[in-house]
N, C-alpha and C positions, 0 to 999 in steps of 0.2 A: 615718586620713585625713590629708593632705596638708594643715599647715597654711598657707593662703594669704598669712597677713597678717605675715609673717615680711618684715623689707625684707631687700633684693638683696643688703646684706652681710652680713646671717646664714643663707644661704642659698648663702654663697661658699665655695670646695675650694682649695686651694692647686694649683697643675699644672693645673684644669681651665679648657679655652678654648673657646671657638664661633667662632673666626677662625682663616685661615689665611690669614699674609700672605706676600710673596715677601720672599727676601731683601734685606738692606739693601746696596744696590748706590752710597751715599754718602757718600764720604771724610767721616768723622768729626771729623778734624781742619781741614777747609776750614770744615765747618757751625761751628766754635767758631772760625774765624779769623773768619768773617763775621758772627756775633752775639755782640753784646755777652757778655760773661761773666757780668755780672750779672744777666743773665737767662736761664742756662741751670741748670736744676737739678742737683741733688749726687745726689740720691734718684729709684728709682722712682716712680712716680704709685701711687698706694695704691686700684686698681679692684679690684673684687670681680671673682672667681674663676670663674663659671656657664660652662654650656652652651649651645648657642643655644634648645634647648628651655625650659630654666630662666628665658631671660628674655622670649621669646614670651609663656609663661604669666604669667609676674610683673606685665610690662607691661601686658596684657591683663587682668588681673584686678586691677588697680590702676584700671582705665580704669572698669571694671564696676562699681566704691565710685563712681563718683563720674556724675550724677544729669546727665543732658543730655538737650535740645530733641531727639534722637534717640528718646531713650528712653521719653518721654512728654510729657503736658500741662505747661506751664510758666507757669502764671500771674501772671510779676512785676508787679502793677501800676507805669506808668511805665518800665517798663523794654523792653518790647514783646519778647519772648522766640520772634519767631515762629521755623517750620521755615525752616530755609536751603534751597533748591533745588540740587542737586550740580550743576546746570550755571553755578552761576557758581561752581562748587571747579574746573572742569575748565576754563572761560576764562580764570580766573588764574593755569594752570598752562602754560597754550600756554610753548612756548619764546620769541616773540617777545614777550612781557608776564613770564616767569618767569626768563629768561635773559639781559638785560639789565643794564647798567651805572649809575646815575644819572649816572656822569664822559663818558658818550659821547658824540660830538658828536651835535646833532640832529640830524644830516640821516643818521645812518644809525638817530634812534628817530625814525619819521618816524609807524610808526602806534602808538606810545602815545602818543603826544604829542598825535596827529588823538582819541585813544581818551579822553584826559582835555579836549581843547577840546569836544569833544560832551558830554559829561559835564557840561561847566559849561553850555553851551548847556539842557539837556534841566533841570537844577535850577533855571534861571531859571526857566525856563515853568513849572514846577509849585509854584514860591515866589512868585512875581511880581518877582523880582528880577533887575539891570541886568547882573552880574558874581560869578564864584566863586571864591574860593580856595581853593584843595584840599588846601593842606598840614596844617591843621590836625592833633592825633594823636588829636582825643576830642572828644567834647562840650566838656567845661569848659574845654578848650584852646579851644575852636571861641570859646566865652562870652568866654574874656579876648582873645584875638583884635578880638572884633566891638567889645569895650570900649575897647579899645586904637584902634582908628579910629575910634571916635566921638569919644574925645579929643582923637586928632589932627586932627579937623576942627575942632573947637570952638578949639583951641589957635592952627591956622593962620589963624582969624578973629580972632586976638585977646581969646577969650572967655575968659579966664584964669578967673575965677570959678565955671564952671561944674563942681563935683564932687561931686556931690551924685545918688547912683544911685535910683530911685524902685523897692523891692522888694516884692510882695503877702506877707502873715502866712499865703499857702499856698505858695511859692515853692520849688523847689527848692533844696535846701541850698549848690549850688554858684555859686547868682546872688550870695546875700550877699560870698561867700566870694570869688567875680570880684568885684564890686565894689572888695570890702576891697584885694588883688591889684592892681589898677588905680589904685590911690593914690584911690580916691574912699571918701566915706564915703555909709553906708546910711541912708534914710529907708524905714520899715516903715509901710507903710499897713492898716487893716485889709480884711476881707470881711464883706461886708453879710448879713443872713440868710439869703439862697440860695446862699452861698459863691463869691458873682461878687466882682469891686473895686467897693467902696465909694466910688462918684462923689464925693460929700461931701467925702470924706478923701484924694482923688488931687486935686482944688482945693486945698484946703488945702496940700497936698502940696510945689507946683509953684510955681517961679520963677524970681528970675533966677538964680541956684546948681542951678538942674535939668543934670545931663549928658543923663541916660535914665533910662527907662521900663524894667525886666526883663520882661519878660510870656510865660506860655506859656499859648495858645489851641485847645484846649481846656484847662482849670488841671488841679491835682492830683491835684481833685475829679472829675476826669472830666466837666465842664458845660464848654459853650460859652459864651462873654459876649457876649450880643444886643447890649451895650453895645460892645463892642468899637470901631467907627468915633467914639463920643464920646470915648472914651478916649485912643485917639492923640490926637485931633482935644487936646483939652486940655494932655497934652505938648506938642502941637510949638505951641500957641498963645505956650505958655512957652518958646518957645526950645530948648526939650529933644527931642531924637530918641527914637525907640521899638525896643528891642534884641527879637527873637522867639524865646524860648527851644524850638529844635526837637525836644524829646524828646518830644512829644504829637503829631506830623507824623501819623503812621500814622492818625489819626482825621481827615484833613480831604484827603487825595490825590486830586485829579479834581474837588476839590466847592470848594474856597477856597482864594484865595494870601494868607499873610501880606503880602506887599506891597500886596495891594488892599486889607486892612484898616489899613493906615496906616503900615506898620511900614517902619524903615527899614535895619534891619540883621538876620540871622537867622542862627542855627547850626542845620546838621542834622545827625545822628545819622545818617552811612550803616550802620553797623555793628547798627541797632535798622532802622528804616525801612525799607531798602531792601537788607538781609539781609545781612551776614554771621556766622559762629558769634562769639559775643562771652561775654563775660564770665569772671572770675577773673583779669581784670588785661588783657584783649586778644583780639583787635587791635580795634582802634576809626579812625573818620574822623570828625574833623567841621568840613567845610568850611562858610565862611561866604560868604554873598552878600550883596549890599550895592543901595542905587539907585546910578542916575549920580553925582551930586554927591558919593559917597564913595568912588569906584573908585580917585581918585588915589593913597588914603591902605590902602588894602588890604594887606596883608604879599605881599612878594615871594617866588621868582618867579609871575608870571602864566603862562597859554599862551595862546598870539594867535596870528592868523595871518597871513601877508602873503604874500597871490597865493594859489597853491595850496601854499605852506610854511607849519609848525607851527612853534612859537620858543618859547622863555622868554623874557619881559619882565624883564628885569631892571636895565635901566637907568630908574629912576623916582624923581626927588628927594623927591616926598613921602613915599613908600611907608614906613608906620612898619619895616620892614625886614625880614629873614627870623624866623622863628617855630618855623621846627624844619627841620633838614638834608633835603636835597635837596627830592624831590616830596612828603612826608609821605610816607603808609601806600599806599603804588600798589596792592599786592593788594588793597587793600578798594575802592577804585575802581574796579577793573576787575569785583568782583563786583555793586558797586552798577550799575555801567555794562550787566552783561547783565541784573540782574536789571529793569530799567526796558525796555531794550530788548526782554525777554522778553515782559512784562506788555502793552507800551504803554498807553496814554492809556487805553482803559476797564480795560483791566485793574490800572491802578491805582487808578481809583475803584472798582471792586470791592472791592479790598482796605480801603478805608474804609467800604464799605456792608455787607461781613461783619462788621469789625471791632466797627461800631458794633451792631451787628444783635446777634452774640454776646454783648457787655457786656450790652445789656439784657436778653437772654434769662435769663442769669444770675443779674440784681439782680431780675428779675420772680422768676423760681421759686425767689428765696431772701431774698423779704422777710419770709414770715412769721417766720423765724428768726432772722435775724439784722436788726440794726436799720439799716435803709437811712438814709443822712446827704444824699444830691441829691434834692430833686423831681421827679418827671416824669423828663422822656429824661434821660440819658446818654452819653457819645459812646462812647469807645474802653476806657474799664474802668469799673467800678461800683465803689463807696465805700460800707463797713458800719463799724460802730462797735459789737461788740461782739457780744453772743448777745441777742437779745431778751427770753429768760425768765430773766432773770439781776440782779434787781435789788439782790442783795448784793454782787454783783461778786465771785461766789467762782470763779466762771472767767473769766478772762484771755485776750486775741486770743495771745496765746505759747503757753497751753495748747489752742488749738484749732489754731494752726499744728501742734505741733508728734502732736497725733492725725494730722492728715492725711497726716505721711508714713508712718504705721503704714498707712495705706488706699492706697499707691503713689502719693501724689501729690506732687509740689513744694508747697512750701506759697507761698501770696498774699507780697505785701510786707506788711508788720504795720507798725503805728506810725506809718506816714507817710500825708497830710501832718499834721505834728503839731499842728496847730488842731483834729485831732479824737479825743477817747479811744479809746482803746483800737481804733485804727484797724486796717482790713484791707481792703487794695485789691487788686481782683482784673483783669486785662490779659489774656480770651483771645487776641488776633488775633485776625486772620481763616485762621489756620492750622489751623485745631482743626473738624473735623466735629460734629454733632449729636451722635452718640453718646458721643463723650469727654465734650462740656459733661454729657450727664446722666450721667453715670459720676461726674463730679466733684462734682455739686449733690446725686448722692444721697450722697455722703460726705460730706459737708458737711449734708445735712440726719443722717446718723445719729451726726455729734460733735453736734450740736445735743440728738439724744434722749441720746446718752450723758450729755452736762452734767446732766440731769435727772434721768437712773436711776440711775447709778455716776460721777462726778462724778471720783474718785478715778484715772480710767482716763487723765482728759485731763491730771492735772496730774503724773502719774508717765510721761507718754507722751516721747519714743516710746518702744516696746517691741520694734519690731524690727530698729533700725540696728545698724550697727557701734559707733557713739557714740552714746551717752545724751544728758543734757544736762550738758553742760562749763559751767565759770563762765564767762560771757561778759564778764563785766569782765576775768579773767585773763586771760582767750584775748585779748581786745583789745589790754589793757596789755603783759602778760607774755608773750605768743607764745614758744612753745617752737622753734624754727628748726631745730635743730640735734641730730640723733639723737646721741644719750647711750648707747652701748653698755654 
């Protein structure tokens, strides 16, 4: 049998090719009058030797190791793992979105230009906010971004003293971490016993050293905060603006705008929310929207338009400045841009009334087993803490992760948010039919009976990957990069 897991250069023949190019019709010696010397090589380039069949296969079966939103259920919690739609892979491939310049002049990019002012137009309305900026590269880019103009508003008033970021003990790891990034330093408030913010301790919290508020609505926990309008209301009492962490977006589309809830700057997650294939490093968007009174100080360029013409803004003195070359990530705008314009307005409240619909169907038909940590609803994932019939704690949320990819499934996020043991949070979308949620609830209910009968199954698991369980400290620390022939 044909070993598959051979890489591309032990699998390489000296003399064998899968191209056939035309001759080299290029004075050789003009190409080394016109570039530098020091950067032309002495040596061949050292490629591996294949066939084109050799690397169809290779490619191909290297594709098939590795576990994608294609190939089944994906339930990151927080991470919103939904199916992508191919028609926005096929809108961002049009020649006039795929074949383009960022150096051109506008008036010959007249409809991407129209393609990302709608864009920003269509995320107002479903944030409640005044203006977008679209270059962001990610989420956390999006975070330091939104931090970055709230400083510079507070800065341009004179309000020197304010840096002091207010962040919940269920937060995302990446709020602290923008803060820190942002020359401000963290105040850690806690969560009260339903795992909402603790009113109490966001008073205490707040002053005149307030910047902002971190907050993402619905939280970590997967609960909405009924509290939510006091809570801004208390920041901006103090002076302090409220930032809206949008990687919970996909549970509240068509039904609530963080700007009506008080907030005054937001990052969203086009890449999660509003679909494109993401993760293992990309591509990602996360532009930020802001109200009026912040638009000045927004990162450049904007797109505006005057008359019936599209434009970059780019002449703007307060503008804390550019954030990342040219328009950011444009294919992932253009995919967010059809997939809204696909959906429209109920079609994307849909997508939060499955969303939310699926979470709970999940956290119902799998309380007896695992210990549920929210009371009552739920929004967009459900949050367990552990196996319920387990009170020595001889099974671990790692050893029931990692049974469930023996049963074909992605496993949940484990450990997060860390205010709760032995965490496992589970994110179907609204992407996922009936039949997959019970496909998955009953593997999940039978590592449940397993923990019970043979215990020994889930802590030796998996049993039928390519890889075992690797040190996960080495793999972190020491990553192996580099094949070692």
């Amino acid at each position: 049998m044909i070993n598959y897991d051979k890489i591309i250069f032990e699998i390489s023949e000296p003399g064998r090719k899968s191209y056939s190019l035309p001759a080299l019709d290029v004075d050789q010696k003009e190409v080394k009058n016109f570039i530098d010397e020091k950067y032309l090589r002495d040596e061949e380039l050292d490629f591996p030797e294949v066939s084109e069949n050799q690397i169809i296969r290779h490619y191909t079966n290297l594709s098939l190791k590795n576990y994608s939103v294609d190939q089944g259920f994906y339930p990151l919690g927080s991470c919103t793992m939904k199916y992508n739609p191919k028609i926005n892979e096929l809108t961002s491939r049009l020649d006039g979105f795929a074949n383009i310049h960022p150096l051109q002049d506008a008036s010959t990019v007249q409809g991407a230009l129209r393609m990302m002012y709608e864009l920003d137009e269509d995320l107002c309305e479903i944030t409640g906010m005044d203006k977008m900026s679209l270059n962001q590269a990610a989420g956390a880019h999006g975070e330091y971004s939104g931090i970055l103009t709230i400083r510079a508003y507070h800065e341009a008033r004179g309000d020197h003293k304010r840096n002091k970021i207010i962040v919940p003990d269920s937060a995302h790891g990446t709020n602290p971490a923008t803060a820190a990034m942002a020359g401000c330093e963290i105040k850690e408030i806690k969560s009260d016993e339903n795992g909402l913010v603790d009113l109490d301790s966001l008073r205490e919290a707040v002053g005149e050293d307030t910047c902002a508020l971190m907050l993402t609505n619905p939280n970590t926990a997967g609960l909405f905060d009924k509290n939510i309008k006091e809570i801004t209301d208390i920041v901006h009492q103090a002076g302090g603006l409220c930032y809206y962490d949008g990687a919970n977006a996909n549970a509240i589309l068509g039904h609530a705008k963080p700007g009506d809830m008080g907030f005054d700057v937001i990052h969203l997650n086009l890449h999660k929310t509003f679909s494109t294939p993401h993760g293992g490093g990309g591509p990602g968007s996360g532009p930020i929207g802001v109200k009026e009174f912040l638009v000045d100080y927004l990162p450049k360029p904007l797109v505006v338009k005057d008359g019936d013409t599209y434009k970059l803004d780019t002449d703007r003195e307060k503008s804390l400045g550019r954030v990342k070359d040219f328009q950011g990530h444009f294919s992932t705008l253009v995919r967010a841009y059809t997939y809204i314009l696909s959906l429209g307005a109920d079609g994307l409240r849909e997508v939060a009334d499955m969303a939310v619909l699926n979470a709970n169907y999940i956290q119902k038909m799998l309380e007896d087993d695992y210990n549920r940590v929210a009371k009552g609803v739920c929004m967009h994932e459900c949050l367990f803490a552990g196996l319920k019939d387990d009170a020595d704690g001889e099974i671990r949320t790692l050893d029931v992760a990692k049974r469930l990819m023996d049963k074909g499934f992605h496993p949940p996020t484990v450990y997060f948010p860390l205010i709760v043991q032995e965490a496992l949070m589970i994110e179907p979308t609204e992407s996922e039919p009936k039949e997959t949620l019970d496909e998955f609830i009953k593997a999940m209910k039978e590592i449940a009976q397993e923990a019970k009968e043979n215990p020994e199954i889930l802590k030796t698991a998996p049993h039928t990957t390519p890889v075992r369980r690797p040190d996960e400290t080495l793999a972190a620390r020491k990553p192996i990069l580099k094949y070692q022939g």
